[in-house]
Backbone as JSON Lines, residues from 0, in Angstrom:
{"i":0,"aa":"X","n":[0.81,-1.18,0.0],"ca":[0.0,0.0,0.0],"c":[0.86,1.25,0.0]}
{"i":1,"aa":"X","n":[1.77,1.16,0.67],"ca":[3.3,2.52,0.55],"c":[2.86,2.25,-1.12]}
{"i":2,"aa":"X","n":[3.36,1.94,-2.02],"ca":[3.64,2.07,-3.24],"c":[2.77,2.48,-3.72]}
{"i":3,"aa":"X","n":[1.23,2.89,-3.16],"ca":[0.26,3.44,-3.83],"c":[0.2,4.91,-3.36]}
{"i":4,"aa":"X","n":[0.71,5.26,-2.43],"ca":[1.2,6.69,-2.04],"c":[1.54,7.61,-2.92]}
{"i":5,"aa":"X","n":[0.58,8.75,-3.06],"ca":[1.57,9.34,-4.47],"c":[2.47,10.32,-3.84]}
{"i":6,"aa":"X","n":[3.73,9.84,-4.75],"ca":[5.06,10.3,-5.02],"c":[5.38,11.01,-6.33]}
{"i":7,"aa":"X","n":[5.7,11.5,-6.22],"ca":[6.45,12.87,-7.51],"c":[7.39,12.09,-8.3]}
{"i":8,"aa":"X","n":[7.22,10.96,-9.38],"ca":[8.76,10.97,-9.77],"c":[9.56,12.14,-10.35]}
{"i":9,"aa":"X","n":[10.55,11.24,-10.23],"ca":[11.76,12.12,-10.26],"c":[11.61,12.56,-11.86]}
{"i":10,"aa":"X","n":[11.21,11.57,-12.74],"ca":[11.47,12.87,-14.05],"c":[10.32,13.54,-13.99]}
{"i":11,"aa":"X","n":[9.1,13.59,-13.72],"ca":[8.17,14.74,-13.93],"c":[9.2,15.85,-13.33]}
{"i":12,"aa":"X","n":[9.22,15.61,-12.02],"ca":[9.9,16.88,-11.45],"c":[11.07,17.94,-11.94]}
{"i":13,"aa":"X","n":[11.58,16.66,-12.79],"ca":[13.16,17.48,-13.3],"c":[12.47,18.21,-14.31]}
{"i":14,"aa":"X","n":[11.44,17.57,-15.56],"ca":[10.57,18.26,-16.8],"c":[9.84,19.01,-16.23]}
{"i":15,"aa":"X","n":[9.94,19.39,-14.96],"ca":[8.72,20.54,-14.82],"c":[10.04,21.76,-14.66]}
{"i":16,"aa":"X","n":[11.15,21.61,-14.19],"ca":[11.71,22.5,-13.14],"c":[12.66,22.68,-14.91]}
{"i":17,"aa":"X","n":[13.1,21.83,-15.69],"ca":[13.33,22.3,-17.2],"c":[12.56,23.3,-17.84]}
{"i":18,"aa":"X","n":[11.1,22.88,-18.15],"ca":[10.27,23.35,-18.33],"c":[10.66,25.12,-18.01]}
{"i":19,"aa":"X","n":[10.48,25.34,-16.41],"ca":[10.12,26.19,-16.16],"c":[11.23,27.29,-16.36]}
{"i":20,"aa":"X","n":[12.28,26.89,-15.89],"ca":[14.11,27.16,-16.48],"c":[13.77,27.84,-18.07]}
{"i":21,"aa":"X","n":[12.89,27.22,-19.03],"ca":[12.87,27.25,-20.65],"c":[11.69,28.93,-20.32]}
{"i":22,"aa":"X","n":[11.11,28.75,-19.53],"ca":[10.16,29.65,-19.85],"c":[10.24,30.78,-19.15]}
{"i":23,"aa":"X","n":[11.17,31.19,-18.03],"ca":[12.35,32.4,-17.37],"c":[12.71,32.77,-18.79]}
{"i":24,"aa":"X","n":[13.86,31.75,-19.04],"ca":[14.62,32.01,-20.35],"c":[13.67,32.75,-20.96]}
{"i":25,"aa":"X","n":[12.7,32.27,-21.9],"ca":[11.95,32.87,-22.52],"c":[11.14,34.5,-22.26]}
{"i":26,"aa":"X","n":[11.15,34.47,-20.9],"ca":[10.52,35.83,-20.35],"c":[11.5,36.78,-20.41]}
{"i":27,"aa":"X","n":[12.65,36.38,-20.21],"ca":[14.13,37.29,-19.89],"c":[14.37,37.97,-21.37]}
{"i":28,"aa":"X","n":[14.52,36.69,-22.59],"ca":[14.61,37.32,-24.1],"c":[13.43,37.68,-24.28]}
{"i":29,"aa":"X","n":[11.98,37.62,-23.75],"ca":[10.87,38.53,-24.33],"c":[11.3,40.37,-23.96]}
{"i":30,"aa":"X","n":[11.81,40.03,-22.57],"ca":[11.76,41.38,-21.71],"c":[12.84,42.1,-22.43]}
{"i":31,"aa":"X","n":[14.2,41.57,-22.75],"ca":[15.4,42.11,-23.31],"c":[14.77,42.83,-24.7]}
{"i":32,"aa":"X","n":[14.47,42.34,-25.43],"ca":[14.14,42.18,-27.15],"c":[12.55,43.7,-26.64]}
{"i":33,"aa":"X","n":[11.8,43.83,-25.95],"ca":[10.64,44.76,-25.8],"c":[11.29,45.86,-25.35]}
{"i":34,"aa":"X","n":[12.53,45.73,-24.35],"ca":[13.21,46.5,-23.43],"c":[14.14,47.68,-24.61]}
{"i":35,"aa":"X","n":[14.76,46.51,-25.6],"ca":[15.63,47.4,-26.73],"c":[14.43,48.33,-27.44]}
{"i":36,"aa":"X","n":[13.37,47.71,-28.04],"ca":[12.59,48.19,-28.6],"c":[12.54,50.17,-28.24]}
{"i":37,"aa":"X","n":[12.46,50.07,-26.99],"ca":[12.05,51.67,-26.65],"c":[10.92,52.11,-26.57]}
{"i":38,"aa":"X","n":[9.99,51.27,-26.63],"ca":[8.43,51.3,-26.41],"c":[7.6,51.34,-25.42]}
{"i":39,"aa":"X","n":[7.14,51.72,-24.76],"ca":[6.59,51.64,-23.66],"c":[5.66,50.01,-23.92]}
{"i":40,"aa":"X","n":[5.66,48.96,-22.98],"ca":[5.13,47.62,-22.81],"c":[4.64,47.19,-21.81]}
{"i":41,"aa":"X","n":[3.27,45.88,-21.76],"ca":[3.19,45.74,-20.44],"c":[3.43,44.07,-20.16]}
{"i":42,"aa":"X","n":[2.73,43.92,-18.68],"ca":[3.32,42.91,-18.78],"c":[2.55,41.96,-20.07]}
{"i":43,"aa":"X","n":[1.22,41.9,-19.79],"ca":[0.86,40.98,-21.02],"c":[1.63,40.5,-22.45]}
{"i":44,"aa":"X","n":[2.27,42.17,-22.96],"ca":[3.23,42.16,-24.0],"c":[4.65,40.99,-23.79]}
{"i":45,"aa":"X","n":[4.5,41.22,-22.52],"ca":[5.83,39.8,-22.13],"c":[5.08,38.7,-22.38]}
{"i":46,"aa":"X","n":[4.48,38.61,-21.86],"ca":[3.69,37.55,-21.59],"c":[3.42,36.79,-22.98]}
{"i":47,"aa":"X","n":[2.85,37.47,-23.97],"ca":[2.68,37.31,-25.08],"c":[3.68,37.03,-26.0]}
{"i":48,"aa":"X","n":[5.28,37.63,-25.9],"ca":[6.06,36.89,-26.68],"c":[6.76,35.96,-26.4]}
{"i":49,"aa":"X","n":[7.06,35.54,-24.7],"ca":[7.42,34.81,-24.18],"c":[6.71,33.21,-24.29]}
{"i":50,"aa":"X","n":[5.29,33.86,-24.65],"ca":[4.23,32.08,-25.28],"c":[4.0,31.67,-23.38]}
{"i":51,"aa":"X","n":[3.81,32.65,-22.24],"ca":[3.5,32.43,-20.93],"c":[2.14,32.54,-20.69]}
{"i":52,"aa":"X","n":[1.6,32.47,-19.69],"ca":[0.69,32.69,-18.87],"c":[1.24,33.95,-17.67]}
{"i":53,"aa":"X","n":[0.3,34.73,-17.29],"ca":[0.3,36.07,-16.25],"c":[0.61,35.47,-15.04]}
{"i":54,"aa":"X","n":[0.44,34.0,-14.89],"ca":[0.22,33.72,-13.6],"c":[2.45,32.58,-13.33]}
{"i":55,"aa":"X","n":[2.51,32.37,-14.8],"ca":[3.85,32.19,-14.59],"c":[4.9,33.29,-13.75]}
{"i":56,"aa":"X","n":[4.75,34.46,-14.39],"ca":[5.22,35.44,-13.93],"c":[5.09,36.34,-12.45]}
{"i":57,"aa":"X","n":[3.61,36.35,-12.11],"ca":[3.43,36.48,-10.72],"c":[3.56,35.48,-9.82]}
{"i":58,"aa":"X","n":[3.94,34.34,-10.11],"ca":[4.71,33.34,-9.17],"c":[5.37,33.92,-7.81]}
{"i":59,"aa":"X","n":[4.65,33.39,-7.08],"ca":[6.0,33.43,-6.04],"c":[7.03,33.56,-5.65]}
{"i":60,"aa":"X","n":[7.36,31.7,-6.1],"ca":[8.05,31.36,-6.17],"c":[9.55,32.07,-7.07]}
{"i":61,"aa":"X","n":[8.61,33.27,-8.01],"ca":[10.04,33.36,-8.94],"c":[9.92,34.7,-8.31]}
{"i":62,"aa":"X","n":[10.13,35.43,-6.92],"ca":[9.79,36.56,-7.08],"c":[10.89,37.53,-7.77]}
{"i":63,"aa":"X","n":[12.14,37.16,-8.17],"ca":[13.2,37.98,-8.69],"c":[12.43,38.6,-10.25]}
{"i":64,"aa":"X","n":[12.19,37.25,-11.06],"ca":[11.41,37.35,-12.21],"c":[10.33,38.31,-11.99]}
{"i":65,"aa":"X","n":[9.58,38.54,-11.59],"ca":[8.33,39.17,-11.04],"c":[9.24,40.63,-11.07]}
{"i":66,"aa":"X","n":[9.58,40.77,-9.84],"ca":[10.34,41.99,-9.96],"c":[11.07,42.56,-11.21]}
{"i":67,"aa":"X","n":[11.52,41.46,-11.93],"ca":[12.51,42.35,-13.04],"c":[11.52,42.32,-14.23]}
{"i":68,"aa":"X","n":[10.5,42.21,-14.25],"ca":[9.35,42.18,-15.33],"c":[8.37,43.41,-14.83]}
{"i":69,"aa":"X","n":[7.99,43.95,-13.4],"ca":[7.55,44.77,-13.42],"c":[8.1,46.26,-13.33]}
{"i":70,"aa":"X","n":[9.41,45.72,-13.17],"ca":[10.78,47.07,-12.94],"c":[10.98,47.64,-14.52]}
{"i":71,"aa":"X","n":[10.79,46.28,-15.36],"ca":[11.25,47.01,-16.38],"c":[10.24,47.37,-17.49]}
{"i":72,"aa":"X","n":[8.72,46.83,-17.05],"ca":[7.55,47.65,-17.4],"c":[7.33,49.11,-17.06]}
{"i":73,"aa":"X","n":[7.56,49.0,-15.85],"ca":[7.63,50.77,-15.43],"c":[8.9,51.72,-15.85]}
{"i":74,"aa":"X","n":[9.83,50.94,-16.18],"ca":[10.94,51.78,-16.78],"c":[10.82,52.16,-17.7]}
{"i":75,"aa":"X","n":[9.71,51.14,-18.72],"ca":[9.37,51.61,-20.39],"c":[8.38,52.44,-20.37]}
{"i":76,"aa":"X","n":[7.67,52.52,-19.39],"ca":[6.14,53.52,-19.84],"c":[6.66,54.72,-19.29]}
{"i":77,"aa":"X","n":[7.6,54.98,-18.37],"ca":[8.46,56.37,-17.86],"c":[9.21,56.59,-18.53]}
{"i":78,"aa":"X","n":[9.66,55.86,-19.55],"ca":[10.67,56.59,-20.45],"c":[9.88,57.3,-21.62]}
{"i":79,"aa":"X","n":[9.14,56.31,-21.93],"ca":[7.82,57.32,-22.54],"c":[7.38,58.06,-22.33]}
{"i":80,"aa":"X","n":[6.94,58.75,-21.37],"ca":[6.7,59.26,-20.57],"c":[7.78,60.53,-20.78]}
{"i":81,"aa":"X","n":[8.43,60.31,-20.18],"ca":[9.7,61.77,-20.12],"c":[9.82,62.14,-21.73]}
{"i":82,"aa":"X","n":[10.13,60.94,-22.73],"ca":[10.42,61.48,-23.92],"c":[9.24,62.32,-24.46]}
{"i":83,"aa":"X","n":[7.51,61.47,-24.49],"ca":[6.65,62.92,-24.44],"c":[6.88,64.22,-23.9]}
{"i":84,"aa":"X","n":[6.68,63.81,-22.21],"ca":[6.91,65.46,-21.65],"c":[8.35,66.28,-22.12]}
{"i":85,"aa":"X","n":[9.21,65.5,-22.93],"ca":[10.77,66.55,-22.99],"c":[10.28,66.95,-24.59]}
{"i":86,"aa":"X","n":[9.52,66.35,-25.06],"ca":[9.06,66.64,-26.43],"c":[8.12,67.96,-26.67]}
{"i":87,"aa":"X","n":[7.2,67.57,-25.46],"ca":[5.89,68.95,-25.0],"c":[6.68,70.21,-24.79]}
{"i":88,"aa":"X","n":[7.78,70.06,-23.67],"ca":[8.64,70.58,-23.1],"c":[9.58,71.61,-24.58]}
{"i":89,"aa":"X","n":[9.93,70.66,-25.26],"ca":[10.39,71.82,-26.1],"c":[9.91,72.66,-26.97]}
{"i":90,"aa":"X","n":[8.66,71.87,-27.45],"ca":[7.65,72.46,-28.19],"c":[7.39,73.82,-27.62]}
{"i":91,"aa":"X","n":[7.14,73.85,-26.33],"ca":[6.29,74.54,-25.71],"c":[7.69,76.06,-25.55]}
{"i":92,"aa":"X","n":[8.38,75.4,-25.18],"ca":[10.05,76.54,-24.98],"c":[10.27,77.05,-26.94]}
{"i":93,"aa":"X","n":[9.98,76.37,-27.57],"ca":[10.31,76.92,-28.99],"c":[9.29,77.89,-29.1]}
{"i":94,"aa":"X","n":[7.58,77.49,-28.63],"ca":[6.48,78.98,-29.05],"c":[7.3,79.75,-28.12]}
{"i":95,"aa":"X","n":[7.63,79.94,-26.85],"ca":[7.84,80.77,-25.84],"c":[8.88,81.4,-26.87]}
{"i":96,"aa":"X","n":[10.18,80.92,-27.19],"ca":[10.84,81.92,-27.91],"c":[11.05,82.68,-28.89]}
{"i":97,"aa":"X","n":[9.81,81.9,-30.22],"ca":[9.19,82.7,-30.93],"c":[8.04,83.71,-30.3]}
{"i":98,"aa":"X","n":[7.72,83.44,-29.37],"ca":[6.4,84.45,-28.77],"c":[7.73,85.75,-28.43]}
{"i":99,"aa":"X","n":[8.82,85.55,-27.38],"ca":[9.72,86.41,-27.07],"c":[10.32,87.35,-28.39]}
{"i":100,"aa":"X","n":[10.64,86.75,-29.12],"ca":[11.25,86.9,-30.61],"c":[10.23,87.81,-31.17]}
{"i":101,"aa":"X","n":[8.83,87.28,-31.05],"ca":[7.95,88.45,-31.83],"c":[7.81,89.58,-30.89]}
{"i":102,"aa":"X","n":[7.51,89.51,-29.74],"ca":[7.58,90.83,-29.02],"c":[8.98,91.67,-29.17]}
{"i":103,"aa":"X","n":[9.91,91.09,-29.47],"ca":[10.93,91.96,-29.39],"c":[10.98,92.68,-30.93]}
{"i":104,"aa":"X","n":[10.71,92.29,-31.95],"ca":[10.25,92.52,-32.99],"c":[9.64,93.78,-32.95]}
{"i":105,"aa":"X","n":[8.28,93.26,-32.87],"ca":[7.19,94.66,-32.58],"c":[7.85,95.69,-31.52]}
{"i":106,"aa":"X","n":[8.46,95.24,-30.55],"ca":[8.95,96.51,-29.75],"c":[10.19,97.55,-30.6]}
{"i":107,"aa":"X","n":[10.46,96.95,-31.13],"ca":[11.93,97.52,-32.01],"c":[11.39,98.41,-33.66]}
{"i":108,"aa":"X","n":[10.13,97.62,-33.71],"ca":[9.85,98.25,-34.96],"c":[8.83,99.71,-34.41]}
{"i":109,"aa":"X","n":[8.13,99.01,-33.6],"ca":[7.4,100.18,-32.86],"c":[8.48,102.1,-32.71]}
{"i":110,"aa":"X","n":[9.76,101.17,-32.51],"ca":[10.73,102.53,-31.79],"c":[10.84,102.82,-33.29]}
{"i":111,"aa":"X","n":[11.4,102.19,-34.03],"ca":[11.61,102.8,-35.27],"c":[10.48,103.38,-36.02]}
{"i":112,"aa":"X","n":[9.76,102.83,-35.7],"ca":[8.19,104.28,-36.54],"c":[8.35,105.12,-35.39]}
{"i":113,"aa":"X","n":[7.88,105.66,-34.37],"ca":[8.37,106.48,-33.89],"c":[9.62,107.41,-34.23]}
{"i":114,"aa":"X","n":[10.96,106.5,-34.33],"ca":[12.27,107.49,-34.74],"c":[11.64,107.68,-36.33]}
{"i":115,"aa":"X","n":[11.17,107.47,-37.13],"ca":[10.9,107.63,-38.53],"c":[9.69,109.28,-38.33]}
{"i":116,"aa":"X","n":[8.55,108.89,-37.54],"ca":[7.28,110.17,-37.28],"c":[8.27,111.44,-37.15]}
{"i":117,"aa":"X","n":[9.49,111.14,-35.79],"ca":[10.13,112.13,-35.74],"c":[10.67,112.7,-36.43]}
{"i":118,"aa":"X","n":[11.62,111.67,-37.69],"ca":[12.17,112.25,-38.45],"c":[11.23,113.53,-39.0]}
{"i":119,"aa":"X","n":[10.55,113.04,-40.01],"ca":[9.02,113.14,-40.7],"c":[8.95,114.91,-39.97]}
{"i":120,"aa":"X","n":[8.72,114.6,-38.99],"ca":[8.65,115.9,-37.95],"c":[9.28,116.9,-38.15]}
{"i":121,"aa":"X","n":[10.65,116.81,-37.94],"ca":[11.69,117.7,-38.28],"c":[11.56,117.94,-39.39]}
{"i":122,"aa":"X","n":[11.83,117.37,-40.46],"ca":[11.95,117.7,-41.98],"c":[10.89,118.67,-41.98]}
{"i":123,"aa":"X","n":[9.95,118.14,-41.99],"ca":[8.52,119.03,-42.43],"c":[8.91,120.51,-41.85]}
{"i":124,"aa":"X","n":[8.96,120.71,-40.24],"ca":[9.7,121.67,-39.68],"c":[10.08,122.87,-40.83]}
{"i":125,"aa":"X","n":[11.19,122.11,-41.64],"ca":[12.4,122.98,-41.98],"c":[11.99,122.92,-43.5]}
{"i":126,"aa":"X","n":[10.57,122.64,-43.85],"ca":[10.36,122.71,-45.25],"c":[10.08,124.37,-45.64]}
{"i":127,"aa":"X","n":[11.15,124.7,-47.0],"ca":[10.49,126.23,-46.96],"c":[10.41,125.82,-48.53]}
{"i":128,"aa":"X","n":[9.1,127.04,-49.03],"ca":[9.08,127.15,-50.52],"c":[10.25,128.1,-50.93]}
{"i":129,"aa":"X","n":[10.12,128.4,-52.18],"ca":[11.11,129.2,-53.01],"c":[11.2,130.96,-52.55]}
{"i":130,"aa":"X","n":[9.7,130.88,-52.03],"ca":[9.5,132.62,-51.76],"c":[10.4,132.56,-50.13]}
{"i":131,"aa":"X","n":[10.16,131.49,-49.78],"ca":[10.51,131.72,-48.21],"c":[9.61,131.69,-47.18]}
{"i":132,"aa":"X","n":[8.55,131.18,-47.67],"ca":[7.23,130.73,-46.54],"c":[7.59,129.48,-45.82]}
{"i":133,"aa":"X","n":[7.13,129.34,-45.06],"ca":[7.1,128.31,-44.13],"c":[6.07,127.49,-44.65]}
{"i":134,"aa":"X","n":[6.54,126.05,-45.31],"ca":[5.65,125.02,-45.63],"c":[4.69,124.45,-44.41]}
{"i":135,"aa":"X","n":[5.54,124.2,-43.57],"ca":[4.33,123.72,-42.55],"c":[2.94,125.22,-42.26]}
{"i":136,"aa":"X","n":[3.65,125.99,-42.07],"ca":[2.63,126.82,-41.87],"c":[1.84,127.17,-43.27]}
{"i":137,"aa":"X","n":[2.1,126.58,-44.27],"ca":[1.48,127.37,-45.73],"c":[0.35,126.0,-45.58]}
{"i":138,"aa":"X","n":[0.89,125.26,-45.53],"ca":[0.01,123.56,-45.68],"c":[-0.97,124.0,-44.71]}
{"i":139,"aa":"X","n":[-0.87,124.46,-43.14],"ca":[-1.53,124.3,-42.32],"c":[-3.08,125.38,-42.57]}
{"i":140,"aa":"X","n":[-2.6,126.57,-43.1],"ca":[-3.12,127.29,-43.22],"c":[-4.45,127.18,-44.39]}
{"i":141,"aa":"X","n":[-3.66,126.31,-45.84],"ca":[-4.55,125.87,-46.85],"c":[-5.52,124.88,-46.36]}
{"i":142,"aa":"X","n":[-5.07,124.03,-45.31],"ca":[-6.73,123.17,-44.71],"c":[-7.09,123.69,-44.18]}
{"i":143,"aa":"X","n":[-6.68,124.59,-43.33],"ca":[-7.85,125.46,-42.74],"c":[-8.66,126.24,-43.61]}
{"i":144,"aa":"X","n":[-8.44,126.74,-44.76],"ca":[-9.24,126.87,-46.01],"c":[-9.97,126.55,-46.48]}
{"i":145,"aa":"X","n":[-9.28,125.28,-46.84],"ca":[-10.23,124.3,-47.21],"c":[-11.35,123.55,-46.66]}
{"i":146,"aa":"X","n":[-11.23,123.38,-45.16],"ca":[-11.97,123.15,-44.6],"c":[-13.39,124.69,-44.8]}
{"i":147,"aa":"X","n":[-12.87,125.3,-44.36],"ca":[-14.21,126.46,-44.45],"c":[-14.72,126.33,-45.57]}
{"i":148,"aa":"X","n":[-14.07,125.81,-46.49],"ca":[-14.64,126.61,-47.94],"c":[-15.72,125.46,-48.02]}
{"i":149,"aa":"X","n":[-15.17,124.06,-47.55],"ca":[-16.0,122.52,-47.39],"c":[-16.93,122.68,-46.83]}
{"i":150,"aa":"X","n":[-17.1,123.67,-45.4],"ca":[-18.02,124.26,-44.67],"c":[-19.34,125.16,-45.17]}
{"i":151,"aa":"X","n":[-18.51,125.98,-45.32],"ca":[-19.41,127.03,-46.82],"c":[-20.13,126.34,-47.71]}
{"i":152,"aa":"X","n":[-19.52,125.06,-48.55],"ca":[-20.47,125.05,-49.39],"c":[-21.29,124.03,-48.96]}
{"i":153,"aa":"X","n":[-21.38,123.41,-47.75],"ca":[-22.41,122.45,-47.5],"c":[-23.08,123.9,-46.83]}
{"i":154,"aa":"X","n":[-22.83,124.63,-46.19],"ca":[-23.75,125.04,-45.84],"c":[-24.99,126.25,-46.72]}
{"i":155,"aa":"X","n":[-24.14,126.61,-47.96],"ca":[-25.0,126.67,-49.48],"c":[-25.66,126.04,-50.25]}
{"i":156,"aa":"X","n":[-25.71,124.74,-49.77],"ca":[-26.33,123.68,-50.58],"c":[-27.86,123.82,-49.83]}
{"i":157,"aa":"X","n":[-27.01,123.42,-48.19],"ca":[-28.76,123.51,-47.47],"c":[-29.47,124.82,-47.98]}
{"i":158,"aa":"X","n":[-29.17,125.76,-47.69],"ca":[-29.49,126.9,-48.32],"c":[-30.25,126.66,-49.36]}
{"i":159,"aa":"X","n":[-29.76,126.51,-50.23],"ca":[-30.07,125.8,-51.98],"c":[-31.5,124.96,-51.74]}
{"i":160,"aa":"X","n":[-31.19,124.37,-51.03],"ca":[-32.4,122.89,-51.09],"c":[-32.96,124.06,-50.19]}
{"i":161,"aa":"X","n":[-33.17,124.94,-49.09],"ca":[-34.2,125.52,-48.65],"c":[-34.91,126.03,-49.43]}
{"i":162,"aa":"X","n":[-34.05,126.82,-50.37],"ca":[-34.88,128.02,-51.3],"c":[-35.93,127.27,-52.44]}
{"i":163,"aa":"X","n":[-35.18,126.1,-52.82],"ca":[-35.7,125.24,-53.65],"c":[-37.04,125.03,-53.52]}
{"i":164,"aa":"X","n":[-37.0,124.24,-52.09],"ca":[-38.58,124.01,-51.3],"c":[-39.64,125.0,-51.11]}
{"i":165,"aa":"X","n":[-39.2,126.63,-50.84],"ca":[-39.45,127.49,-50.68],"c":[-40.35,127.94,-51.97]}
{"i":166,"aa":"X","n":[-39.45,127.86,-52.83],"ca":[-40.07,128.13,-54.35],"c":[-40.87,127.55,-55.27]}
{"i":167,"aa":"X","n":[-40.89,126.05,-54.94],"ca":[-41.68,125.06,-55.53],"c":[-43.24,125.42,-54.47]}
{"i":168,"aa":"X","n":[-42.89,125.24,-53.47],"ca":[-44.14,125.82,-52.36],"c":[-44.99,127.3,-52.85]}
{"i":169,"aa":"X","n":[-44.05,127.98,-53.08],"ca":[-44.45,129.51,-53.79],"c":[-45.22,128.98,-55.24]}
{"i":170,"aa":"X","n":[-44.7,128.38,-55.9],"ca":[-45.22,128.38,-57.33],"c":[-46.62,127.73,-57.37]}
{"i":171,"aa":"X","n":[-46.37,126.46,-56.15],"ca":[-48.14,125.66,-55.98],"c":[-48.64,126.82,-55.62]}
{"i":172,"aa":"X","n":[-48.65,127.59,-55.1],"ca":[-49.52,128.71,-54.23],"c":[-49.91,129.19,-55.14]}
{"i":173,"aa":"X","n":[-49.02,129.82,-55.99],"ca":[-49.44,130.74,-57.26],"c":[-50.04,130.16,-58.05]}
{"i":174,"aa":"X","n":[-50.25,128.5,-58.51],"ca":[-50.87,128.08,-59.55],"c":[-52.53,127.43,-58.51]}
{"i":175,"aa":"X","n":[-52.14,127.21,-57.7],"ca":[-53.56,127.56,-56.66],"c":[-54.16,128.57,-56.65]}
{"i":176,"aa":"X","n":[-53.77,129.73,-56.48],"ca":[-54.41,131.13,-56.82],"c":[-54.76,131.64,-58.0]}
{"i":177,"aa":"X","n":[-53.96,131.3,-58.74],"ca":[-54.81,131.02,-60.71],"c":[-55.75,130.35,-60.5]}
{"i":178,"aa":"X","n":[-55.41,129.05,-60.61],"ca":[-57.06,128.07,-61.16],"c":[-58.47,128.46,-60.07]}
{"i":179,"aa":"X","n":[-57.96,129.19,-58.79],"ca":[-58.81,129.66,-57.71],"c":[-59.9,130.98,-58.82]}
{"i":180,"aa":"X","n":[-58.68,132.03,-58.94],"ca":[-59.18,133.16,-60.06],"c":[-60.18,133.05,-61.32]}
{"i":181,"aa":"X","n":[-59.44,131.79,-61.79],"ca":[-59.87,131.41,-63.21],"c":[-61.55,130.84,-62.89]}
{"i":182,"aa":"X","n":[-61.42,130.16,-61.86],"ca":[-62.85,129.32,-61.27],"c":[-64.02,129.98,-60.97]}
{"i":183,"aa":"X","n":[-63.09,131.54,-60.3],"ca":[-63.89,132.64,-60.01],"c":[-65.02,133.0,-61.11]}
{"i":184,"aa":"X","n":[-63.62,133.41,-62.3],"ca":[-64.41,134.6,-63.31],"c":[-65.65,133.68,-64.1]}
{"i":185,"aa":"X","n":[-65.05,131.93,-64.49],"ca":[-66.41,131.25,-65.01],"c":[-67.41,131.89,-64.22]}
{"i":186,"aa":"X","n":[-67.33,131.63,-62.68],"ca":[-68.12,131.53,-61.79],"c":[-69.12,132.83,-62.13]}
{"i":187,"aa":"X","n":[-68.22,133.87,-62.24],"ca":[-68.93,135.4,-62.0],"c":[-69.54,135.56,-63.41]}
{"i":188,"aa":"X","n":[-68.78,134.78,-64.79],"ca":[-69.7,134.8,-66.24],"c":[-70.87,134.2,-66.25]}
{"i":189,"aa":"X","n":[-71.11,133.18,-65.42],"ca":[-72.18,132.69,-65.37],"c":[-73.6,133.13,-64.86]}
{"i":190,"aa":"X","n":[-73.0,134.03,-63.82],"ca":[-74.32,134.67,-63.0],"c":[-74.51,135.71,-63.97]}
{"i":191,"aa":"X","n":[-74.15,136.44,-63.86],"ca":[-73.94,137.9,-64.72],"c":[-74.89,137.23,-66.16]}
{"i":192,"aa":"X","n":[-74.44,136.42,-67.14],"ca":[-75.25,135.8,-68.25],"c":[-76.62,135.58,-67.77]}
């Protein structure tokens, strides 16, 4: 009855502990080969080229394996990780120094229209005609001219259109007071006959 006791032989045991030796191996070149890659991976992705099960790997028993499969999952999704954010990161520092770059731009061109108005300024200043008048003051003086005269004649026009109204109003009156007259004298030939 001892001999019906179950016992482990010895080669299952050695083909399991081979076995399992083959499939480390296998997790170690899945992890190496995903690890070069530069990809961010998880474990499943091991799992999957290694030809394992999830539950090989969370073993216990292997806790080194375990550890160096989830050490170097989190090493790949943080390296990802940083290479995005150093990517965002420069993106974001390149607008900043074109944003800097354009303000300094506009501030510099800004001074130079300014130093240009001034120029502009002076010159005009020191503009004289042939007689010896003062251009700025001859210019200044002709819009003020011109302006009145712009003044003047809008305000001749209203004028104009008053009298207009005025006169067309006058003329109904007067051709009202005819046909009024004219209506009369039938009126007064008739009695009189």
């Amino acid at each position: 009855m001892e001999s019906r006791k179950r016992r482990r032989p010895v080669e299952m045991i050695e083909r399991r502990a081979t076995r399992s030796a083959e499939c480390e191996q296998r997790v170690r070149t899945a992890l190496t080969k995903l690890t070069k890659t530069g990809a961010p991976f998880t474990v499943e992705n091991v799992c999957d080229l290694a030809g394992v099960g999830k539950t090989f790997i969370y073993d216990k028993r292997r806790r080194q394996l375990t550890e160096a499969v989830l050490a170097a999952r989190d090493a790949s999704q943080a390296a990802s990780i940083a290479r995005a954010d150093q990517k965002i990161e420069q993106a974001a520092a390149s607008w900043r120094e074109r944003a800097l770059d354009a303000e300094a731009l506009a501030k510099s061109l800004r001074a130079e229209v300014k130093q240009r108005e001034a120029r502009i300024n002076d010159l005009t200043g020191q503009l004289y005609d042939p007689e010896g008048n003062h251009l700025a003051e001859e210019n200044a003086r002709l819009r003020d001219q011109v302006n009145n005269h712009t003044h003047n004649l809008h305000r001749a026009q209203a004028d104009i259109a008053t009298l207009r109204r005025s006169l067309d109003a006058a003329r109904a009156n007067i051709k009202r007071e005819r046909e009024r007259n004219v209506t009369q004298l039938f009126a007064n030939d008739d009695h009189s006959h």
